[in-house]
MOPAC internal coordinates of N, CA, C and O (Angstrom, degrees):
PM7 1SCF
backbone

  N    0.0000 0     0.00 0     0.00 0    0    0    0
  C    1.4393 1     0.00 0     0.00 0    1    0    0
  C    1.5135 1   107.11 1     0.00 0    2    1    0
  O    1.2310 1   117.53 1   -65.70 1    3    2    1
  N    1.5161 1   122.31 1   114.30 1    3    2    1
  C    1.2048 1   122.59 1   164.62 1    5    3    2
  C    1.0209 1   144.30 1   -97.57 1    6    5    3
  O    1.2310 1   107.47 1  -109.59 1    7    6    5
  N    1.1523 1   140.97 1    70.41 1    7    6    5
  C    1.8722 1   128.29 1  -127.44 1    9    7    6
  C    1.3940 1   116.10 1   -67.01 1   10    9    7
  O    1.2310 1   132.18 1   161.91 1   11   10    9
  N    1.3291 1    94.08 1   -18.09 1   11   10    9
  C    1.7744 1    94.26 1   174.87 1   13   11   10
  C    1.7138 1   108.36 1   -92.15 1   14   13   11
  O    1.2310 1   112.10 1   -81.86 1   15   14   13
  N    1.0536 1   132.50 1    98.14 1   15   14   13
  C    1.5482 1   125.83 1   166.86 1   17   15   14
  C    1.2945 1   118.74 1   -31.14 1   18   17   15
  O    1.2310 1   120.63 1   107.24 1   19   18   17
  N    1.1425 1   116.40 1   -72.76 1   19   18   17
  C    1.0452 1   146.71 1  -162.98 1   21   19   18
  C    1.5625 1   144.84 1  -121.60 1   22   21   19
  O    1.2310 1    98.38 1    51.21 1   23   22   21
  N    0.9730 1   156.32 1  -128.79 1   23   22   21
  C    1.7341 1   156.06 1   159.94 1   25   23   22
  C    1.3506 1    92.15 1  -103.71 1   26   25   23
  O    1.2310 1   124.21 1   140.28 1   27   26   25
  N    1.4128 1   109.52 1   -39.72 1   27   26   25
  C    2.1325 1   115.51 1  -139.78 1   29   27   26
  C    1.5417 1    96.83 1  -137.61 1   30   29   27
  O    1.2310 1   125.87 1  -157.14 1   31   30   29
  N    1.4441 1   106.32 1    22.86 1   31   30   29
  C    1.8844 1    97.05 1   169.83 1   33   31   30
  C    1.8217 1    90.68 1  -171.71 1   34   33   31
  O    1.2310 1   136.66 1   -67.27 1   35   34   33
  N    1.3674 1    85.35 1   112.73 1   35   34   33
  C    1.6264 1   114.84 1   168.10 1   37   35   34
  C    1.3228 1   120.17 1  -111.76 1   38   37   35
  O    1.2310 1   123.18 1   -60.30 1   39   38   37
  N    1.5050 1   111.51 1   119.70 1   39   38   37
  C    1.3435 1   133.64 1  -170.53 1   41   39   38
  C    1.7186 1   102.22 1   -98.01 1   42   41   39
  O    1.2310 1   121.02 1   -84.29 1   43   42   41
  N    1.1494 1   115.65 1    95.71 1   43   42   41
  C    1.7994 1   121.64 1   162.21 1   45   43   42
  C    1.0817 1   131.10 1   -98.72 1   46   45   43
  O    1.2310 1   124.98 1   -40.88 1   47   46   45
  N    1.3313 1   108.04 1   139.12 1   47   46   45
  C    1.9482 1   105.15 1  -171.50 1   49   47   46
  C    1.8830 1    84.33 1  -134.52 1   50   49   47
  O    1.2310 1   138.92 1    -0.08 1   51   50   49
  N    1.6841 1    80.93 1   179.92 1   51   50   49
  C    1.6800 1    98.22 1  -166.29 1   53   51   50
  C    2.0222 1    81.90 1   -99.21 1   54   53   51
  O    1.2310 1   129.70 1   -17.86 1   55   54   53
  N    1.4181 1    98.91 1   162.14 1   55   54   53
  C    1.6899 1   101.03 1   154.93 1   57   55   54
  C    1.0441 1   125.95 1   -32.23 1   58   57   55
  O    1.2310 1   123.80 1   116.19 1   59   58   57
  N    2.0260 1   110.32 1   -63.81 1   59   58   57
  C    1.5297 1   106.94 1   163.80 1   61   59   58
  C    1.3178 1   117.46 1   -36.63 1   62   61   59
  O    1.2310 1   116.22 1   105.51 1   63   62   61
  N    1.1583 1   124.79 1   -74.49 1   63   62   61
  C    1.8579 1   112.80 1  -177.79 1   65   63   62
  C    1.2714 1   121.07 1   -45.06 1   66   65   63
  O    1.2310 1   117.65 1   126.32 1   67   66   65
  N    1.5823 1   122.07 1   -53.68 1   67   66   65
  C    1.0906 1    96.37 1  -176.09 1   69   67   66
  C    1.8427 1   138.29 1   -95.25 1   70   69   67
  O    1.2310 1   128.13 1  -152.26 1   71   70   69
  N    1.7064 1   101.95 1    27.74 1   71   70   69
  C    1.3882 1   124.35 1   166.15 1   73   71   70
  C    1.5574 1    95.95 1   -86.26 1   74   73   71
  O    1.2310 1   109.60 1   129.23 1   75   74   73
  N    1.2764 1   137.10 1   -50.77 1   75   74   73
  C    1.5406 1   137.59 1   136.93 1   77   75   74
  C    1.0020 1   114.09 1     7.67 1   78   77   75
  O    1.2310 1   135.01 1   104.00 1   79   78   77
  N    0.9424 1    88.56 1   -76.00 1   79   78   77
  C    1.8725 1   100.39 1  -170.89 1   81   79   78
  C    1.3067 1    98.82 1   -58.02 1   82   81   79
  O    1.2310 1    99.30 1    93.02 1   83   82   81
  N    1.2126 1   154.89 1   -86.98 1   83   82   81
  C    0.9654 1   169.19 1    54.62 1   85   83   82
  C    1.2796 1   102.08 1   118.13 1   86   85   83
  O    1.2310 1   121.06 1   120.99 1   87   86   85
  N    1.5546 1   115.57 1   -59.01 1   87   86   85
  C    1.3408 1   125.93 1   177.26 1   89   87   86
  C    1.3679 1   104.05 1   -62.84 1   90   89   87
  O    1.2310 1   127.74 1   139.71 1   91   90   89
  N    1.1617 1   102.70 1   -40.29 1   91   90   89
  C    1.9454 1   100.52 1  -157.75 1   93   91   90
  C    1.8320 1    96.16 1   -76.73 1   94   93   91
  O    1.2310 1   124.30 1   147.81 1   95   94   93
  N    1.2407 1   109.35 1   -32.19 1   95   94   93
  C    1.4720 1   118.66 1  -168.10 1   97   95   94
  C    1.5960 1    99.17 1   -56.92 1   98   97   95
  O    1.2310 1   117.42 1   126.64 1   99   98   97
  N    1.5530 1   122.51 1   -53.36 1   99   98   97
  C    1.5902 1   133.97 1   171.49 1  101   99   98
  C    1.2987 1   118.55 1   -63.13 1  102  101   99
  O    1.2310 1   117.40 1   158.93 1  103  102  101
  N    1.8038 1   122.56 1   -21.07 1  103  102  101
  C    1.7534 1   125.75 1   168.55 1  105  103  102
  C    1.6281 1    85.10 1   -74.89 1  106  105  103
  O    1.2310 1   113.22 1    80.31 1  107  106  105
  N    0.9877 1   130.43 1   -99.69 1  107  106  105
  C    1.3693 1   121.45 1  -175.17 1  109  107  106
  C    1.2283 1   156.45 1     3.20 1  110  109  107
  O    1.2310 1   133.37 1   129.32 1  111  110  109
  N    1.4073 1    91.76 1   -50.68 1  111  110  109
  C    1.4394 1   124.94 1   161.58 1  113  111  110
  C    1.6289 1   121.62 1   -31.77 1  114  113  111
  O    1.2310 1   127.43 1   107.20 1  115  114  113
  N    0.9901 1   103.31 1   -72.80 1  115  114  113
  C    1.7824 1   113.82 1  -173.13 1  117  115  114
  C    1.0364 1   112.24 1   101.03 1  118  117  115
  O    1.2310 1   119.75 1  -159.62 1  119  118  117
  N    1.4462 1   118.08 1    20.38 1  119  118  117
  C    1.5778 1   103.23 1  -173.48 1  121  119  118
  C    1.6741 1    94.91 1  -129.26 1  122  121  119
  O    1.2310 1   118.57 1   -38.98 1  123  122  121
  N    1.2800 1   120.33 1   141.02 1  123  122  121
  C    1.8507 1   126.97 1  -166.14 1  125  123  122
  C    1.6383 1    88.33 1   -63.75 1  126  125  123
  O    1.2310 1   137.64 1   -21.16 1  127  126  125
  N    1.2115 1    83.43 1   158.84 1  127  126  125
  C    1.6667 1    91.16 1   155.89 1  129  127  126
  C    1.4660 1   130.87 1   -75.90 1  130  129  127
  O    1.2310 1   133.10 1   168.23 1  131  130  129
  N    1.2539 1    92.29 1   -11.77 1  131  130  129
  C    1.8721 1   102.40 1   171.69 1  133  131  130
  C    1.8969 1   110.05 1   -78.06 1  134  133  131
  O    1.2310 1   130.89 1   148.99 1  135  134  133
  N    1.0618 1    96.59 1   -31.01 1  135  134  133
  C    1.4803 1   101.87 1  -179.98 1  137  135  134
  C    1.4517 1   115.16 1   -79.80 1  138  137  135
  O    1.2310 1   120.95 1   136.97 1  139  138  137
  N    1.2559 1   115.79 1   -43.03 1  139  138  137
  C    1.6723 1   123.14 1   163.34 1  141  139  138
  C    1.8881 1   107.69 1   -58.92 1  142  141  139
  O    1.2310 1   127.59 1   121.95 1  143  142  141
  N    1.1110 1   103.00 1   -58.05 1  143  142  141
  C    1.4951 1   100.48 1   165.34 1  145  143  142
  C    1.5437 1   134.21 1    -9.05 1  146  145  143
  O    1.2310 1   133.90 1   111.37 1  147  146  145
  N    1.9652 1    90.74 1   -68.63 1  147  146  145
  C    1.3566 1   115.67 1   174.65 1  149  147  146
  C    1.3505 1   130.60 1   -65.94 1  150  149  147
  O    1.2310 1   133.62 1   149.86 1  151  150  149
  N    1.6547 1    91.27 1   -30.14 1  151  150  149
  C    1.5233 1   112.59 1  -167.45 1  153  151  150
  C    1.9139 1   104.16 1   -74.59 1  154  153  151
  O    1.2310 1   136.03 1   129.57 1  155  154  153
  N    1.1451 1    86.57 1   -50.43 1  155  154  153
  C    1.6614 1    84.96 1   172.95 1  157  155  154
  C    1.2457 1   126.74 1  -124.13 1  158  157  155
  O    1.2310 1   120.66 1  -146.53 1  159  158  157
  N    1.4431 1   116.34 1    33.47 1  159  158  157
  C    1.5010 1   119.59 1   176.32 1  161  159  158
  C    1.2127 1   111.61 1    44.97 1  162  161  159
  O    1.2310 1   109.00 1  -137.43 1  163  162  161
  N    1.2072 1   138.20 1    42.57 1  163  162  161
  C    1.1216 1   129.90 1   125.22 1  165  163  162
  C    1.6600 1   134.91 1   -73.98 1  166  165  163
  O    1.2310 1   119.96 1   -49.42 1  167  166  165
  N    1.2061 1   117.69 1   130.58 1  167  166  165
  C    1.7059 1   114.89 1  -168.77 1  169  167  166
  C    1.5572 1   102.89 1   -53.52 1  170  169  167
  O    1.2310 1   119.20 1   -36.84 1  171  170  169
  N    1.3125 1   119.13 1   143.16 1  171  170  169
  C    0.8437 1   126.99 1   170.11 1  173  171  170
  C    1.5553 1   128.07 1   -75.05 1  174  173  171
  O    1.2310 1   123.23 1   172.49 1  175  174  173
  N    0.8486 1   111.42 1    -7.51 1  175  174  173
  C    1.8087 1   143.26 1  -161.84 1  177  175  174
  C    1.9620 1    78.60 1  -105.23 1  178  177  175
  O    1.2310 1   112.12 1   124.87 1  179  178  177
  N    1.2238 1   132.47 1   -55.13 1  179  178  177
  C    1.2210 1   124.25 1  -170.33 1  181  179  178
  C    1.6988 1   110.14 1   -78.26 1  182  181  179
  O    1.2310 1   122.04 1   173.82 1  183  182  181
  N    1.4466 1   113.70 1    -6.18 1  183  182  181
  C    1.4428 1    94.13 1   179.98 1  185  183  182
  C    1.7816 1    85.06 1  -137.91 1  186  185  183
  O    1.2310 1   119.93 1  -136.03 1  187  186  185
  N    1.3779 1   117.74 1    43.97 1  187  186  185
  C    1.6464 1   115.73 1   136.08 1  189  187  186
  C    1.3422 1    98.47 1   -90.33 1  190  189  187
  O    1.2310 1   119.02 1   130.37 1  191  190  189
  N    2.0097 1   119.48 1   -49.63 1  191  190  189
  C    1.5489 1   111.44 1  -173.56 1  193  191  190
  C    1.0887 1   111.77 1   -38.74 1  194  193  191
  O    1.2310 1   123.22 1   138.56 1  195  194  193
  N    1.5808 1   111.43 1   -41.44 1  195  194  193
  C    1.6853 1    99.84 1  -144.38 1  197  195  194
  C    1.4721 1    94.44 1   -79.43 1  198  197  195
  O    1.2310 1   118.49 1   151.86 1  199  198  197
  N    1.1719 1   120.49 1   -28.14 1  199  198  197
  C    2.0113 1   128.75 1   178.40 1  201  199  198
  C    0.6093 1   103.50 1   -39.79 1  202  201  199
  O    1.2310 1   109.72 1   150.12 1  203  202  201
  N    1.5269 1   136.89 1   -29.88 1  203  202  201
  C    2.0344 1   128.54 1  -131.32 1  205  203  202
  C    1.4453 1    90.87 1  -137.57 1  206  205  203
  O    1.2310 1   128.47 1   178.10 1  207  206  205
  N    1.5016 1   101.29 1    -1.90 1  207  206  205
  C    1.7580 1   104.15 1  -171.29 1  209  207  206
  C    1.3229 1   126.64 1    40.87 1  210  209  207
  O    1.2310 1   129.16 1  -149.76 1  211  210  209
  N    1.0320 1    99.96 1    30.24 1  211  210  209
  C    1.9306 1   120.49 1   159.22 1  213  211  210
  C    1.4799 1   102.51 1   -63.86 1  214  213  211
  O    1.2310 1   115.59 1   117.13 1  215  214  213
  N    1.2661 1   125.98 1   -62.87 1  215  214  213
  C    1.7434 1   118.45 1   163.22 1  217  215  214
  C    1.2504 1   129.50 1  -114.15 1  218  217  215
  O    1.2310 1   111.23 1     3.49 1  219  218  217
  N    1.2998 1   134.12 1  -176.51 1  219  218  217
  C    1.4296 1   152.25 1   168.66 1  221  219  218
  C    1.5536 1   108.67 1   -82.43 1  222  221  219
  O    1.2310 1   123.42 1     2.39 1  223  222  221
  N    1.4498 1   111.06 1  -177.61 1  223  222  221
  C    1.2333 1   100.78 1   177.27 1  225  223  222
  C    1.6717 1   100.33 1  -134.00 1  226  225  223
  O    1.2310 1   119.55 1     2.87 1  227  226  225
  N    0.8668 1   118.46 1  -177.13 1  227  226  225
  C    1.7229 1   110.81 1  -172.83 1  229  227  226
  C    1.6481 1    82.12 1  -112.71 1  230  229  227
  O    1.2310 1   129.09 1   -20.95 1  231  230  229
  N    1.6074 1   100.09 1   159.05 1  231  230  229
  C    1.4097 1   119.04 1   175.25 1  233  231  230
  C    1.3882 1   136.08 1   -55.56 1  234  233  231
  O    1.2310 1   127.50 1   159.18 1  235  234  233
  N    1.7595 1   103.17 1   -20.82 1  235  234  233
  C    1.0121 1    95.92 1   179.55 1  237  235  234
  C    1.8434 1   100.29 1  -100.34 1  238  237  235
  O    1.2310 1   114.88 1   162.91 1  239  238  237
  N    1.2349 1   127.31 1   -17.09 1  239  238  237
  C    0.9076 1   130.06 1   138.55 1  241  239  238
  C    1.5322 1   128.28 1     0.35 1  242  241  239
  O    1.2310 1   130.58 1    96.26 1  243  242  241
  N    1.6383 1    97.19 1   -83.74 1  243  242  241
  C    1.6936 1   122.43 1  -174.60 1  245  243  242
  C    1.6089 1   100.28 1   -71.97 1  246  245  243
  O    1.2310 1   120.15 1   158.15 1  247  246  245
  N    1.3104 1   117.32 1   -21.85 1  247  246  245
  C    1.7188 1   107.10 1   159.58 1  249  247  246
  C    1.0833 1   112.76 1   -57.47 1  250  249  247
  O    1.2310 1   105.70 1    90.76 1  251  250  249
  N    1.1428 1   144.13 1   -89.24 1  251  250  249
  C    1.1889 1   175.13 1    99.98 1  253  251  250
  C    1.4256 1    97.61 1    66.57 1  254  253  251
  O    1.2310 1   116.57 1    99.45 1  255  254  253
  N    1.0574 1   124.13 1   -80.55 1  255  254  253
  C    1.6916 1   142.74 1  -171.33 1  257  255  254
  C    2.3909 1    96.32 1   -79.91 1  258  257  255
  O    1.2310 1   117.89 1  -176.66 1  259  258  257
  N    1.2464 1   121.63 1     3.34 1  259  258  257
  C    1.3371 1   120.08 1   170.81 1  261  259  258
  C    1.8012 1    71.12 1   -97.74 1  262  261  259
  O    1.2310 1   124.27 1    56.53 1  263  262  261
  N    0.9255 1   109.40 1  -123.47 1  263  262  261
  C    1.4770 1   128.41 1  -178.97 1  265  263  262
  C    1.7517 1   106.11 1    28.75 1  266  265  263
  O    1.2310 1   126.69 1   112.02 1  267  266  265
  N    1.4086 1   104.75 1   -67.98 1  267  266  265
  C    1.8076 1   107.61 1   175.44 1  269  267  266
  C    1.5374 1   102.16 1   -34.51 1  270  269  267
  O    1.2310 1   129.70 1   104.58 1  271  270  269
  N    1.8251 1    98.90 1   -75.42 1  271  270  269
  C    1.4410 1   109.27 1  -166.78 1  273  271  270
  C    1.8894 1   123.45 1   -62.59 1  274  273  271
  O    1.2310 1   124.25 1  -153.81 1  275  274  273
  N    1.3383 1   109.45 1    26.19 1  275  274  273
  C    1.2192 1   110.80 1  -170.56 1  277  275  274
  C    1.5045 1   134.08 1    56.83 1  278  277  275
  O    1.2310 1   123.16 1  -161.25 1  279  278  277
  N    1.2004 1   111.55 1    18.75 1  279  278  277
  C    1.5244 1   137.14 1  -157.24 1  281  279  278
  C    1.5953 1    97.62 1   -90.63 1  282  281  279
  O    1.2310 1   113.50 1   -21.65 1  283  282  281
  N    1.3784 1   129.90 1   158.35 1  283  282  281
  C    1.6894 1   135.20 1   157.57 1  285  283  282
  C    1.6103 1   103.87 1  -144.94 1  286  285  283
  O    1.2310 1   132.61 1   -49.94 1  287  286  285
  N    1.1810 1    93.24 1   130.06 1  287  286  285
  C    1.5428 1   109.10 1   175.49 1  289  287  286
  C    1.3715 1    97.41 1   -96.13 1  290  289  287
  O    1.2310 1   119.00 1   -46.93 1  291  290  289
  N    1.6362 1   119.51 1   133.07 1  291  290  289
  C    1.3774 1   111.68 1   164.54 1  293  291  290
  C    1.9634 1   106.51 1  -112.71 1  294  293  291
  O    1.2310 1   127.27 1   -36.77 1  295  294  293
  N    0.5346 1   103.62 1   143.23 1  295  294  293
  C    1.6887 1   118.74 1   166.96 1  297  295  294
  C    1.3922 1   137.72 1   -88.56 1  298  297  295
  O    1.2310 1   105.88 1   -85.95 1  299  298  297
  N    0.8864 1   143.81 1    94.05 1  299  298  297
  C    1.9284 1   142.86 1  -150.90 1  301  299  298
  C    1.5232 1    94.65 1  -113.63 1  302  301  299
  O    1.2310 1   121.41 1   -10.07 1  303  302  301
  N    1.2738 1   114.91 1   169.93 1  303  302  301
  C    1.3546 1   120.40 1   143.62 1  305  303  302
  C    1.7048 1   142.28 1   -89.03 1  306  305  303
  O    1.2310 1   120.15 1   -36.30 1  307  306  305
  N    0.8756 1   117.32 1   143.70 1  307  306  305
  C    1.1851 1   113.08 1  -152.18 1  309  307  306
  C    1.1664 1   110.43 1   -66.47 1  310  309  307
  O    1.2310 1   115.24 1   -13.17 1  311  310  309
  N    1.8182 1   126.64 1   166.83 1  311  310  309
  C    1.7209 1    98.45 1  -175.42 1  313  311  310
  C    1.7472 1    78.12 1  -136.79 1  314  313  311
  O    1.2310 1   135.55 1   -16.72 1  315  314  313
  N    1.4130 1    87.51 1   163.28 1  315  314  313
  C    1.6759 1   105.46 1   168.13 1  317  315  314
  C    2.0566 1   100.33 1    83.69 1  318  317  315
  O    1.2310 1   120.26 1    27.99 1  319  318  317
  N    1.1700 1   117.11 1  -152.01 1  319  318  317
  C    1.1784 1   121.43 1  -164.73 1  321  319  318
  C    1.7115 1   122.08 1   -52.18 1  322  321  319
  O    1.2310 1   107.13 1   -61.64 1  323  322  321
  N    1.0068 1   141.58 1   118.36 1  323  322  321
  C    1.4457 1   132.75 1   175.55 1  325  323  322
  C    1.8468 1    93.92 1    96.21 1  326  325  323
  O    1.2310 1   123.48 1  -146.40 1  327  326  325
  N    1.3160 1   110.93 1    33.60 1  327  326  325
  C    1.6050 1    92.74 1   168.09 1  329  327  326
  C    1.2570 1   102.28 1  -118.72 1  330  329  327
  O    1.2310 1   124.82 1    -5.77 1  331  330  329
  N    1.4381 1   108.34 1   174.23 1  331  330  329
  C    1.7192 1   125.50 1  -170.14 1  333  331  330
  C    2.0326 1    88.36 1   -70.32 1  334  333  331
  O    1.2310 1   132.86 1   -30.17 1  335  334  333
  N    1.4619 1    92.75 1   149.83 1  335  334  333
  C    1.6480 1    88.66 1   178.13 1  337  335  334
  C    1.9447 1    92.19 1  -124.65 1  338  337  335
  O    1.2310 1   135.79 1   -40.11 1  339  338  337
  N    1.7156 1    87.05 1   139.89 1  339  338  337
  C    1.7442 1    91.31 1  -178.77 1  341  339  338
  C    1.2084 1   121.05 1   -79.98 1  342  341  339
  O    1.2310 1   118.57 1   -21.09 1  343  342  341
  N    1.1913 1   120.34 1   158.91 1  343  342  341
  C    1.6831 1   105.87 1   163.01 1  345  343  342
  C    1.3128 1    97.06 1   151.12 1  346  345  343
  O    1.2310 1   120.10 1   180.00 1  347  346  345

């Protein structure tokens, strides 16, 4: 998952979406959650919660479990109101 397409077309989602994503990316997958578990030490008990969306996951978390699933989060700065100003 790349959120930036392109140079000239940026795709943004909220957390909600892209924990979404996220979920659907691990239904997809084919691989149990016991095996993702193992694969990247994440508790398994922490990514039934996160299935059932009882919780979130912490960031370094959603690294961790992007990375398994072949996934990349990119990060930009924000533009228009509430952004860092240069100069």
């Amino acid at each position: 998952m790349n959120l930036l397409a392109s140079k000239h077309c940026a795709i943004l989602f909220s957390m909600a979406e892209l924990l979404n994503m996220m979920r659907k990316a691990m239904e997809t997958s084919g691989q149990s959650r016991y095996r993702i578990s193992k694969e990247t030490g994440i508790a398994e008990s922490v990514l039934s919660r996160f299935m059932s969306g009882e919780t979130a996951l912490t960031v370094e978390t959603v690294e961790r479990l992007a990375d398994y699933l072949g996934l990349e989060i990119v990060l930009r700065p924000k533009r228009g109101r509430g952004a860092p100003k240069g100069g």
